[in-house]
C-alpha positions in Angstrom: 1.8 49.3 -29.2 3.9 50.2 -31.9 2.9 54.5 -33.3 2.9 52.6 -36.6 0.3 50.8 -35.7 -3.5 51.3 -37.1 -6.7 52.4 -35.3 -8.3 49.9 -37.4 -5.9 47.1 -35.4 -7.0 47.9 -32.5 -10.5 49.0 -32.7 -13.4 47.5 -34.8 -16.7 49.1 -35.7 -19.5 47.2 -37.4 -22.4 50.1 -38.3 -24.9 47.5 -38.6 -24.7 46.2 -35.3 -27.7 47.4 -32.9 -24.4 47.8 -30.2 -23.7 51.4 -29.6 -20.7 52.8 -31.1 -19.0 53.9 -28.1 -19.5 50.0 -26.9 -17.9 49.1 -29.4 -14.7 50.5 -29.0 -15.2 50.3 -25.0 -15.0 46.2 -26.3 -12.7 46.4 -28.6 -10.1 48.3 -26.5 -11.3 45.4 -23.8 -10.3 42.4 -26.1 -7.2 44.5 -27.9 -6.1 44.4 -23.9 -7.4 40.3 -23.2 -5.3 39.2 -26.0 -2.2 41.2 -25.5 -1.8 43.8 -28.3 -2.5 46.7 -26.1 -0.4 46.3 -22.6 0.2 48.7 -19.8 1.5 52.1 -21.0 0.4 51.7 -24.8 -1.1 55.1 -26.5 -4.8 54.4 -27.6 -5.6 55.5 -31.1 -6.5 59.5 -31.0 -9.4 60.4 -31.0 -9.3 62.7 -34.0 -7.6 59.8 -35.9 -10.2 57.4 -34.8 -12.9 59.7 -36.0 -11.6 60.1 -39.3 -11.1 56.1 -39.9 -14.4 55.3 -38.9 -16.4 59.1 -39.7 -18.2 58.7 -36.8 -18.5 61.8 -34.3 -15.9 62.1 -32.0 -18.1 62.1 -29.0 -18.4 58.7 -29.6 -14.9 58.1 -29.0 -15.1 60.5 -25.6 -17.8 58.7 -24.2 -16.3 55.1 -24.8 -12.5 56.5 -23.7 -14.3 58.2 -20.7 -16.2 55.3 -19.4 -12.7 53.0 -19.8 -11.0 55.9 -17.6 -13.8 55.8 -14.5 -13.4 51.8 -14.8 -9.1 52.5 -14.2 -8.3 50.9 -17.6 -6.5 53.9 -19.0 -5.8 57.3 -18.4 -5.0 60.3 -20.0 -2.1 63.0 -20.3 -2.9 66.6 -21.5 -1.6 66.7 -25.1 -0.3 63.0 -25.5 -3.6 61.3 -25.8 -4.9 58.1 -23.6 -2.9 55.1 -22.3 -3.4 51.9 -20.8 -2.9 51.9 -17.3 -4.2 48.6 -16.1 -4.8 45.7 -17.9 -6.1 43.3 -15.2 -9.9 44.3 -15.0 -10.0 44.5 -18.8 -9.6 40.5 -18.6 -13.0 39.6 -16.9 -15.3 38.7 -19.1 -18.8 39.9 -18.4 -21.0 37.4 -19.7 -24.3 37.0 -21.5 -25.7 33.4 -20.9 -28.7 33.0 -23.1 -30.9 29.1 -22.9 -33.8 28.1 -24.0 -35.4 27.2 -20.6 -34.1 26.1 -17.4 -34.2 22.5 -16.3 -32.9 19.8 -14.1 -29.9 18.8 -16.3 -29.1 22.1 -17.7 -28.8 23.3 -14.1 -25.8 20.8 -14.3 -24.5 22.8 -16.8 -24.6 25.9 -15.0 -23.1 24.3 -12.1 -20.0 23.4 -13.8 -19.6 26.2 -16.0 -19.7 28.9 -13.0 -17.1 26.5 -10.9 -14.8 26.1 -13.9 -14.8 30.2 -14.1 -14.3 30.4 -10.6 -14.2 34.7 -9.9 -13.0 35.4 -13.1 -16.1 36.1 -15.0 -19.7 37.2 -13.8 -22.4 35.5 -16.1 -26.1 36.9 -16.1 -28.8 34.1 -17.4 -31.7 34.8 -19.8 -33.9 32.8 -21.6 -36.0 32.5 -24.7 -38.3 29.9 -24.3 -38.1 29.0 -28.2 -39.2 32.4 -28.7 -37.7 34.1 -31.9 -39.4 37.3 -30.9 -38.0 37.2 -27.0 -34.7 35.7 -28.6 -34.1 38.8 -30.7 -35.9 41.2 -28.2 -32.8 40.0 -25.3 -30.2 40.1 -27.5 -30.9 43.3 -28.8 -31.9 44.7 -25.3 -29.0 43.7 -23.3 -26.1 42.7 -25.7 -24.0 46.5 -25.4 -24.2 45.2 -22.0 -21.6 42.3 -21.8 -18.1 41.2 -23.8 -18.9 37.8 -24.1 -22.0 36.1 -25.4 -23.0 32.2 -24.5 -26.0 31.7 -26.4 -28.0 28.5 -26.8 -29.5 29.5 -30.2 -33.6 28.9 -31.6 -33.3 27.3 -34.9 -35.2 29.7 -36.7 -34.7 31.5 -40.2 -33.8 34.9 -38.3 -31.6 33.2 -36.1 -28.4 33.8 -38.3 -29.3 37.4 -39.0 -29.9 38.0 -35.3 -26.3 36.5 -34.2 -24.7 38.2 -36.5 -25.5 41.5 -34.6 -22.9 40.5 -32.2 -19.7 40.7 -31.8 -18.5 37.3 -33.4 -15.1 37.1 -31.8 -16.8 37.1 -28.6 -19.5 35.0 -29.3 -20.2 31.2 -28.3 -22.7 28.3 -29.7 -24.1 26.6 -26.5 -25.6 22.9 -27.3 -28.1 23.2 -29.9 -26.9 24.8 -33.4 -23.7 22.2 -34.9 -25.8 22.0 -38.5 -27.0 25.6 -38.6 -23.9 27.5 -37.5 -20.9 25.0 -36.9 -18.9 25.9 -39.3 -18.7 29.9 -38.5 -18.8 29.9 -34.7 -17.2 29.0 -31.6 -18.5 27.1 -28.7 -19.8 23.4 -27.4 -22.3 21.4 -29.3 -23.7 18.5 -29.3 -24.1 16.0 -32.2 -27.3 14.9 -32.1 -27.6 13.3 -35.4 -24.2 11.2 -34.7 -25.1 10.7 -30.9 -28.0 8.3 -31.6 -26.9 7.1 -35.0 -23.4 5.9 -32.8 -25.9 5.1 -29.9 -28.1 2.7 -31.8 -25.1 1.1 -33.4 -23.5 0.5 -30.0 -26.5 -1.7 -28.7 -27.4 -3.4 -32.2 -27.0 -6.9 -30.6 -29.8 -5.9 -28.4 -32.2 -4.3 -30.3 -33.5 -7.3 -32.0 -34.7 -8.7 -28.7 -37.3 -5.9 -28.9 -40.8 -6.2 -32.0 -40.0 -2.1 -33.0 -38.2 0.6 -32.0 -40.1 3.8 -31.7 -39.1 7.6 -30.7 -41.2 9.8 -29.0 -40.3 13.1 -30.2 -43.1 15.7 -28.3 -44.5 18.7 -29.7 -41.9 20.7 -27.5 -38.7 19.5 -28.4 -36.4 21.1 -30.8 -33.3 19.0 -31.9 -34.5 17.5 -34.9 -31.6 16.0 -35.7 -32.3 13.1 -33.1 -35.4 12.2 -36.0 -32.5 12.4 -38.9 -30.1 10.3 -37.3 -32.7 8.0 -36.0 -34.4 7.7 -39.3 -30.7 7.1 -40.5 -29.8 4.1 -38.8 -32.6 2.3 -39.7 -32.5 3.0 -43.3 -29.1 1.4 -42.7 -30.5 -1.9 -40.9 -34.1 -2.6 -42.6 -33.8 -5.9 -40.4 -35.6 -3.5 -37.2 -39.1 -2.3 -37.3 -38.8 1.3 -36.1 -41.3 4.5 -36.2 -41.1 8.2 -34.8 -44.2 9.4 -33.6 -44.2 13.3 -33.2 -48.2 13.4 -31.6 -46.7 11.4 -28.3 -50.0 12.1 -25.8 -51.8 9.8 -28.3 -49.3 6.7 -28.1 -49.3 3.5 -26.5 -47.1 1.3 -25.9 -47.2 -2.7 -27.4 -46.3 -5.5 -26.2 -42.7 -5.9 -27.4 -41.6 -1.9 -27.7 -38.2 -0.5 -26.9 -39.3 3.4 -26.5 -36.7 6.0 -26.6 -38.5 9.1 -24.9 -37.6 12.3 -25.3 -39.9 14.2 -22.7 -40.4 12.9 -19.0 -44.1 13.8 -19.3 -44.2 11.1 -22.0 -41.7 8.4 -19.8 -44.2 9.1 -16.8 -47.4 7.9 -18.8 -45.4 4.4 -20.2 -44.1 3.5 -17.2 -47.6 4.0 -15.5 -49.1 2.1 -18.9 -46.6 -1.0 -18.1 -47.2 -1.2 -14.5 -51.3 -1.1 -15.3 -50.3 -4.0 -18.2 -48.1 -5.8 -15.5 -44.7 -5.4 -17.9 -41.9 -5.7 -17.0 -39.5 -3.4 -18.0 -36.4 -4.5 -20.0 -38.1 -7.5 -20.6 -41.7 -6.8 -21.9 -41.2 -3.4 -22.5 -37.8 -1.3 -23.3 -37.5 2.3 -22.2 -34.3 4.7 -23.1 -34.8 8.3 -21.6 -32.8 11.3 -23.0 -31.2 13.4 -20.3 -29.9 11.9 -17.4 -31.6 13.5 -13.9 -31.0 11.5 -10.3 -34.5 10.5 -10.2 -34.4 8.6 -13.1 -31.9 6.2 -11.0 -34.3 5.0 -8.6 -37.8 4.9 -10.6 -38.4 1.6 -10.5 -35.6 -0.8 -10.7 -33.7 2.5 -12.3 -34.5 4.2 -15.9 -31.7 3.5 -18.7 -30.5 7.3 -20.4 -28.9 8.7 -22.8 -27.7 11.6 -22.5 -25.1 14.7 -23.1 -22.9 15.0 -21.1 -24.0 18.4 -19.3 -21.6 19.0 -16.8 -18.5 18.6 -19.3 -20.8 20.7 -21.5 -20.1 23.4 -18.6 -16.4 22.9 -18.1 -15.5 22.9 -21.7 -17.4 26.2 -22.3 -15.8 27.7 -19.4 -12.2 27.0 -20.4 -12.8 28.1 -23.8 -13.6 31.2 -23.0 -11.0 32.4 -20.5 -8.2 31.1 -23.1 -10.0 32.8 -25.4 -9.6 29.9 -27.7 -12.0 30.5 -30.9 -12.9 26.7 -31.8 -16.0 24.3 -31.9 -16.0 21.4 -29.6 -18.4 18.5 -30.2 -19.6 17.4 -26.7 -19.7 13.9 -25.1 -22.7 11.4 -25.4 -23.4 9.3 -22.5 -25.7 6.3 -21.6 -26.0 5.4 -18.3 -27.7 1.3 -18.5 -30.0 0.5 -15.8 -32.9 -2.1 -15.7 -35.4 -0.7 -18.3 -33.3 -1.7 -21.6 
């Protein structure tokens, strides 16, 4: 580092942050170090200078320059100030992996994300279980904690404000999020609107074999952007009967219906509803399942899905964050066609 250069280019404070003070400049020194601007045997901003920048108490500074010394990042020579002395540890990220709740495809996820990172980051996982209040709570609870931030956000109107808490150059969108935050953050989404517009375009031909084509979007699921893009295509092509039916424990299925089901609670009770009508599926009834698991390959003659595409989901998150690439990535859709469609 260059003595020309300022404290405020190597160290950034936010006072509205719920993140300690002296966290901050422990993670700001951290990523000044990731991304090359400090390297080994650079001065750190003084501590008197840093105080003044900033007016915040020099104990602060001593408390965030002591704990980088005990972890062998720098050191410190009597009347010359701190230095960097190693600038390997400084480059794990310690991360904060926040979901919604855990299940059998977002374990593939987490599969692939911890391979692709191998030992060069440690991840903790949390999760909010559409909470906004347990959302906030872990964020603000555990966030001085960690230097990188994975977070599967709860569309909520405090969601923004919440986020904004964090460090932002260290913060990712996980999955959900592309409408509400896409054009601000970093991460891997997923299109839902586009995915079953582009979906339902891609088997036109083959809807028409089918009376209506209905969603079953359950009281539990959050990406309403599958009803927009839905409701979308058909306003495109009047020619198909369709219908979205939010109160799904009070369907039933005709004679004739292609069901795309977003809850296997909900694919359960139509499959047991055509076997007790003597359907056959694909034929007298359709059935599309979101979110591809291994048991849906062998229910029956196998389940047709859609689905994203979880385990790239996990390897493109993974890669972005140890090149420390700031940039949103739209996630692949998949469908996997088996007997039921």
């Amino acid at each position: 580092m260059s003595t020309g250069k300022k404290e405020t280019e190597i160290i950034h404070i936010d006072v509205g942050k719920s993140t300690p003070i002296y966290r901050q400049i422990v993670e700001s020194i951290q990523q000044a170090i990731a991304s090359g601007i400090l390297r080994e045997d650079d001065p750190l901003p003084s501590v008197n200078a840093t105080a003044a920048q900033f007016s915040i108490a020099r104990g602060s500074i001593f408390k965030a320059y002591n704990e980088l010394r005990s972890a062998g990042t720098i050191d410190s020579i009597p009347g010359k100030g701190y230095f960097v002395i190693n600038t390997r540890e400084s480059k794990k990220k310690h991360i904060f992996l926040l979901m919604s709740t855990y299940n059998s495809y977002r374990e593939v996820f987490y599969n692939a994300f911890i391979r692709t990172l191998k030992n060069k980051a440690s991840v903790d996982m949390y999760f909010h279980h559409h909470n906004i209040g347990v959302f906030e709570t872990l964020i603000q609870n555990h966030s001085s904690h960690y230097n990188t931030f994975v977070i599967m956000p709860e569309i909520h109107k405090k969601t923004d404000e919440i986020l904004k808490k964090l460090d932002q150059r260290n913060l990712f969108i996980l999955d959900t999020g592309l409408t509400e935050f896409g054009k601000n953050s970093a991460g891997v989404c997923q299109n839902y609107r586009r995915d079953i517009y582009d979906f339902l375009e891609s088997v036109r031909g083959r809807l028409a074999t089918y009376k209506r084509v209905v969603l079953l979007f359950s009281s539990n699921m959050r990406n309403y952007d599958v009803i927009t893009g839905f409701k979308a295509f058909f306003r495109t092509h009047k020619q198909f009967e369709s219908k979205v039916f939010r109160k799904t424990d009070a369907f039933t299925p005709s004679l004739g219906d292609l069901c795309i089901v977003m809850d296997d609670n909900d694919l359960v009770k139509i499959i047991l509803s055509s076997k007790e009508n003597g359907w056959v599926l694909g034929k007298d009834l359709g059935i599309i399942s979101y979110n591809e698991t291994p048991l849906k390959s062998v229910i029956g003659d196998g389940v047709t899905t859609i689905s994203p595409d979880f385990e790239q989901m996990g390897i493109t998150m993974a890669e972005l964050i140890l090149s420390n690439r700031r940039k949103l990535i739209e996630n692949p859709f998949l469908m996997l066609d088996r007997e039921s469609f």
